[in-house]
VMD Tcl script that draws the C-alpha trace (Angstrom):
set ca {
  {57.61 20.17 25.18}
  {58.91 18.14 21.91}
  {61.46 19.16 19.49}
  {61.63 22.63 18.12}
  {62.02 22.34 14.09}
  {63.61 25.05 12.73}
  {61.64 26.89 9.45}
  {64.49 27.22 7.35}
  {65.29 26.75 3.68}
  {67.75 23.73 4.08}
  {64.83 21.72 6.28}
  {62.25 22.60 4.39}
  {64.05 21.15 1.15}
  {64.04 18.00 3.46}
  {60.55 18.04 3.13}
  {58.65 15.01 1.93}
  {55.05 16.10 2.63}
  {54.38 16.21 -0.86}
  {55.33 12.35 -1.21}
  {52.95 10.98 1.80}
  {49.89 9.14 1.08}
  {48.02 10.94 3.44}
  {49.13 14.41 2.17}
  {47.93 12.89 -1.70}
  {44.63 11.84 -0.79}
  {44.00 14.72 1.40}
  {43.11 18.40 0.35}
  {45.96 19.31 1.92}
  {48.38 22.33 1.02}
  {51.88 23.44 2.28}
  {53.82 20.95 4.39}
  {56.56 20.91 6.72}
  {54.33 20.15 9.21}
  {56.58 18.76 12.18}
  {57.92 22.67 12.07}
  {54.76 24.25 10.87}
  {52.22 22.76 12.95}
  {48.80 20.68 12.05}
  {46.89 21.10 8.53}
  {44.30 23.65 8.26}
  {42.46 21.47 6.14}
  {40.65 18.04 6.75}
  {42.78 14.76 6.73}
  {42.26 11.63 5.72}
  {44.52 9.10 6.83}
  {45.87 7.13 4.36}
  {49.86 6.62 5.51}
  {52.59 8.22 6.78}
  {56.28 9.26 5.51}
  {57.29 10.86 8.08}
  {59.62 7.75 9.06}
  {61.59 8.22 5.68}
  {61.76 12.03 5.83}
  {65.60 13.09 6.51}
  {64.14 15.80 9.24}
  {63.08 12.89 11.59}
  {66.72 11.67 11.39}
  {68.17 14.87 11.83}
  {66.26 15.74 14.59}
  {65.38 12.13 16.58}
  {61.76 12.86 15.89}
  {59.46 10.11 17.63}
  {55.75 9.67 15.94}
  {55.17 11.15 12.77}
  {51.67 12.49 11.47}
  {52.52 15.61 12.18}
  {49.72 16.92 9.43}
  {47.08 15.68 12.12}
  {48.81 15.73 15.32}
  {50.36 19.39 15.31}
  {54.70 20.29 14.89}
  {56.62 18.17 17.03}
  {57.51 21.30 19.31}
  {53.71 21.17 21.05}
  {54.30 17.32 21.44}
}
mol new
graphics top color blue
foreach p $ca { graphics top sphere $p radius 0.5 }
foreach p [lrange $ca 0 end-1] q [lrange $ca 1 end] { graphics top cylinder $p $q radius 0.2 }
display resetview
């Protein structure tokens, strides 16, 4: 199994969903996804963030996408 993400108010103000190209051009809603899990809602690819989000630092995350491929826990 991957890397649990705690759901907590400090990492979710981490949080750059909002920012991602992907997320923008998507109907997406909510975010946090590494902790969260996959979006509910369709995806179109369009980039990826998750590189520059402090949480993948913080937590050694590999990959990112997390809106498409599920939280990094089931990973």
């Amino acid at each position: 199994m991957g890397i649990v993400i705690p759901d907590t108010p400090e990492n979710m103000q981490l949080c750059i969903c909002e920012t991602c190209p992907t997320f923008n051009g998507s109907p997406l809603t909510g975010g946090f996804f590494c902790s969260m899990g996959k979006a509910k809602e369709p995806v179109k690819k369009a980039g990826c963030v998750c590189s520059k989000c402090q949480i993948t630092a913080k937590f050694s995350l590999k990959g990112g996408l997390w809106c498409v491929r599920g939280k990094s826990a089931d990973l």
